[in-house]
N, C-alpha and C positions, 0 to 999 in steps of 0.2 A: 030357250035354247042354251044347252050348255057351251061356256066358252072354253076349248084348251089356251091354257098356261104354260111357257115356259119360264124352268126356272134356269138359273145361269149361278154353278158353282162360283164359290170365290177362287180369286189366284192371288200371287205375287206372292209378297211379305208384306206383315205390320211392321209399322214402325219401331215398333219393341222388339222385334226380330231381328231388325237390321242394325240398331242400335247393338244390341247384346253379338252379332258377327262381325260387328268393328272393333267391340273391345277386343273376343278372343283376336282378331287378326292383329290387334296394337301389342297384346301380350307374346303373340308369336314373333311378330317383324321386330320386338324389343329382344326375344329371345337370339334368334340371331343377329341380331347385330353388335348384340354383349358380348355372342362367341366367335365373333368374327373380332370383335376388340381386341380381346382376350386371345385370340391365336394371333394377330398383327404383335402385340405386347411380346408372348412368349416367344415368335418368332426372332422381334428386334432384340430382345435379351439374348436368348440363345447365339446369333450371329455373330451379337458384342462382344458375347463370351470367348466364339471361336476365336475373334479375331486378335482377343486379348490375350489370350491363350498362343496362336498360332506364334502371334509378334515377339511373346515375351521368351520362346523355345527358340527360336531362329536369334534373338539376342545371345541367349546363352550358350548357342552354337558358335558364332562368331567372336564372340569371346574368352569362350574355353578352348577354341580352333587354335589360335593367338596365343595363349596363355601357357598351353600347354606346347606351343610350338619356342616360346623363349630360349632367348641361348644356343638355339639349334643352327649350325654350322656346318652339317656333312658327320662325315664319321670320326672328324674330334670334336673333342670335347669342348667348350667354351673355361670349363675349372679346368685344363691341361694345357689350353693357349689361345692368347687373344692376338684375335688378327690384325695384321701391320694393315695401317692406317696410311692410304695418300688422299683423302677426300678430306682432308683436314681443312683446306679453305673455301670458303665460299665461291660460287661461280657464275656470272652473266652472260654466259655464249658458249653453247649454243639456247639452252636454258637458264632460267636463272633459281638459285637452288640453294641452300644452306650448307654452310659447312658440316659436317658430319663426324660424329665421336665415335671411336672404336667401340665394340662393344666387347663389355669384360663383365665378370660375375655382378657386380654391383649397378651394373645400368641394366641389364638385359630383362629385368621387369622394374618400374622406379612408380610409387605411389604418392599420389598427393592427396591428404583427408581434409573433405571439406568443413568449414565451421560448424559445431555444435551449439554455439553460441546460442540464446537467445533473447534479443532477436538474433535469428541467424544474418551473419555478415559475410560480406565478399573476400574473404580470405582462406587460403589453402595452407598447410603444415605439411611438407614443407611446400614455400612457395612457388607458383606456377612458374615454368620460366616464360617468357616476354611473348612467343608465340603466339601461345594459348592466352595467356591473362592481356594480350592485345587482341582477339578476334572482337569487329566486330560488335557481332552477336555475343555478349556476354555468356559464358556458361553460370548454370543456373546455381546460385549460392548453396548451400549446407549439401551439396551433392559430391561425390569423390570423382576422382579422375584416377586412371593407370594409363602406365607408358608401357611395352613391349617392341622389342629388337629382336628380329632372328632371322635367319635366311629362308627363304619361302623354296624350295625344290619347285622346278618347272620343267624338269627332263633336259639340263644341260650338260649334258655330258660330252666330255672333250671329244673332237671326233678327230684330232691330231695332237701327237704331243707338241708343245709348244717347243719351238726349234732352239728359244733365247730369251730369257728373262726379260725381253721387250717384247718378243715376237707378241701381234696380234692373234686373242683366243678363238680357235676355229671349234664349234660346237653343231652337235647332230640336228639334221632338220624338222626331227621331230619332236622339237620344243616346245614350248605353251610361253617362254618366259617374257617375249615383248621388249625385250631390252631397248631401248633408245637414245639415243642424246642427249647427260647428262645423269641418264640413272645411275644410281650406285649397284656396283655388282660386287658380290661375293664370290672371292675361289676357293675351293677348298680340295686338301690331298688330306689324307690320316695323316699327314706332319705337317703339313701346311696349309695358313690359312690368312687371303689378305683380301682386305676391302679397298675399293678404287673407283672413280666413275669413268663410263660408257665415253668416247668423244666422236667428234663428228665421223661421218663413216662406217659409222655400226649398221647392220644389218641382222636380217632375223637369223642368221648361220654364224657371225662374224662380229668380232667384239674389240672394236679398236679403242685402247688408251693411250693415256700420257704416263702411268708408273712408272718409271725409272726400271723395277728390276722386279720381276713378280715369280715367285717370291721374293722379298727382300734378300731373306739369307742363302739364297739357293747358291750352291760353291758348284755345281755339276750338270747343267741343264743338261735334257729337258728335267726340270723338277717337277713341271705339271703334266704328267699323262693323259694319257683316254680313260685311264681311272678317276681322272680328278672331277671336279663336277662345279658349274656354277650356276649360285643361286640369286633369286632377286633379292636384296636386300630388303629389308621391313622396318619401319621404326614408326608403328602407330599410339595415337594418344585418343584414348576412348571417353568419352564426357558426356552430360547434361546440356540440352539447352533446348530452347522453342525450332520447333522445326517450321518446314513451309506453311503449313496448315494452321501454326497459329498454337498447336500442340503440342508437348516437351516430348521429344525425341531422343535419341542416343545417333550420335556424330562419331566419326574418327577423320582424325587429321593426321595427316602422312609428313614428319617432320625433317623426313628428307625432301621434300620440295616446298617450295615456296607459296605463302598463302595467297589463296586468289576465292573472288566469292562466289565465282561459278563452280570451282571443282577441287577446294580444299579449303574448309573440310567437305568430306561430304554425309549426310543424312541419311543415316543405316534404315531408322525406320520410326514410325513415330508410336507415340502411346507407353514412352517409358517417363516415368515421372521422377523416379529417385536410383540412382546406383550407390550401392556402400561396398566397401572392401575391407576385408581383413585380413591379414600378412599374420600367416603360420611360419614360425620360430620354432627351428629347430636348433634346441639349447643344448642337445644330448651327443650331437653327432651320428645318431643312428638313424639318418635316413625320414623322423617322424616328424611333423610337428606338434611343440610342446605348450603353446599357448598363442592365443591368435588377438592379435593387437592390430592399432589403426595406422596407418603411414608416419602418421608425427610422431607415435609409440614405439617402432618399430627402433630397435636398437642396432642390429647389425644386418642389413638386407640381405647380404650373401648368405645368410643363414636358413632366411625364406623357402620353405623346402614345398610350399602350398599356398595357393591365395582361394579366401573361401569370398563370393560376388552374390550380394544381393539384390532385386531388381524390382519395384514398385513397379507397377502397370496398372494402368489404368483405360477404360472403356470411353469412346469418343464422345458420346453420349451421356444423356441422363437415361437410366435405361433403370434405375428405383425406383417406388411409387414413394420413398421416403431418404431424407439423407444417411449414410452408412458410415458408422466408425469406422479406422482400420486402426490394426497394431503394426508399428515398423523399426525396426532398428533403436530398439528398446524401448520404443515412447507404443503407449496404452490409450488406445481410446479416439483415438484423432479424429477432430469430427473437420471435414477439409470445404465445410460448407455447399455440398452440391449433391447430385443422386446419380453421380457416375459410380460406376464398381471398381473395386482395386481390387487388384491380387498380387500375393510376393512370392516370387520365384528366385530359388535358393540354390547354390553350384559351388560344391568342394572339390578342387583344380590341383593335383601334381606337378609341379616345376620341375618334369621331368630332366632338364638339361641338367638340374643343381642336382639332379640324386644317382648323377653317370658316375 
């Protein structure tokens, strides 16, 4: 008798099989995850970039805003007449706040250039005054510092003429300028122009002082009309130094009030490592500048017709796969020991007020 047999196909996989679909899968899941690295990497570059990028244009804004704003006074001149000063003493009540210098051609931008030296050491040419070279937080050596003075416009325009060289300044409601207790205000006519501070009783319409006679020389009140205009006074000092984060930042400190560590100075933004300055001299009297030299160089500053700012920035991060030279303010080569990115952003500024 014959017997039926079944037979029974093979299934599954050999071992050689499975072997050889684990490698291709290690080769695949290596392949992405390489490009999953590699887009995490170009990502955090690119981001750095912006941000190094975005911080260092908003630097430049806020500094060329300032810069280009010196001197400015209303519609005279600062070179046609500096305004009568009564903020000349310091003051404890209702605020407490620094005596305050008129501002004339020669203060209205004032640079101090940091040490070259090296090693680079803590001193400025010319020297800081006590302010600044008291904060604190030290500002960071071999880096510059500039001062700027000028009246910031905030929509005050007189909304009465003043009845008497005492009379308190009655201004439109549609102001921006925040005056309060103790600030220094600026008035100004095309003939006249005097600096004073706010005293108690101020309000956002309403600008009560102690001046004696504002204008000083006014022989005829009202001398200050509904044309005249008052502005908040400014007198900021822009520097180096470590911010919150641990980071060198760019600071201004407001040197009409008094330092305190909550809110003067304060921390513009961080990720700026180096600022330099250079004061264009105008030698020829035609409006140009004819050679551009450092603060300590700088022979007659009213002459200053341009300041050209340079600004290192740097990425928070190591964001190289290797450390990177930079070139800056004529040194070659810098190797700063670390694989953050630097970039130097460059800004040539008109001192408009000086060229009226």
């Amino acid at each position: 008798m014959k017997k039926n047999q079944t037979y029974f196909l093979q299934t599954g996989m050999t071992l050689i099989e499975i072997m050889i679909a684990l490698l291709l899968g290690a080769f695949l899941l290596g392949g992405v995850i390489k490009i999953f690295v590699n887009a995490k990497q170009t990502y955090g570059m690119q981001e750095g970039l912006s941000r190094l990028q975005e911080n260092s244009r908003y630097a430049l804004e806020i500094l060329s805003k300032d810069l280009r704003l010196s001197g400015f006074q209303g519609c005279i001149s600062i070179t046609d007449l500096t305004p009568t000063n009564t903020a000349t003493t310091a003051i404890t009540s209702p605020v407490v706040a620094p005596a305050i210098s008129s501002p004339t051609p020669a203060t209205i931008i004032v640079g101090y250039n940091g040490s070259e030296a090296s090693p680079v050491t803590t001193t400025w040419s010319p020297a800081l005054p006590s302010a600044l070279s008291g904060l604190a937080t030290p500002i960071t050596p071999g880096t510059d510092v500039i001062t700027v003075v000028f009246g910031e416009s905030c929509g005050g325009y007189l909304s009465a003429d003043m009845a008497s060289a005492s009379s308190d300044i009655q201004i439109s409601s549609s102001n921006t300028c925040g005056i309060v207790d103790g600030d220094p205000v600026l008035i100004s006519s095309c003939s006249n122009a005097d600096l004073f501070r706010a005293t108690t009783g101020t309000t956002s319409t309403l600008i009560k002082h102690n001046a004696v006679s504002l204008p000083a020389t006014c022989a005829s009140p009202p001398c200050y009309k509904t044309s005249s205009e008052v502005f908040a006074y400014r007198a900021y000092s822009y520097f180096i130094r470590p911010g919150a984060s641990g980071e060198p930042a760019l600071w201004r400190y407001d040197n009409t009030k008094a330092a305190s560590s909550s809110s003067n100075p304060v921390e513009i933004l961080d990720g700026i490592e180096n600022l330099q300055i250079l004061y264009g001299e105008d030698t020829d009297a035609d409006g140009v500048a004819n050679q551009y030299k450092t603060a300590a160089n700088v022979t007659d500053i009213t002459d200053v017709a341009s300041v050209r700012i340079s600004l290192l920035a740097r990425t928070s991060e190591n964001l190289a796969s290797q450390t990177l030279t930079y070139d800056y303010n004529g040194a070659t080569g810098v190797n700063p020991g670390d694989r953050r990115i630097r970039r130097v952003f460059n800004a040539t500024l008109a001192v408009r007020n000086r060229l009226q």
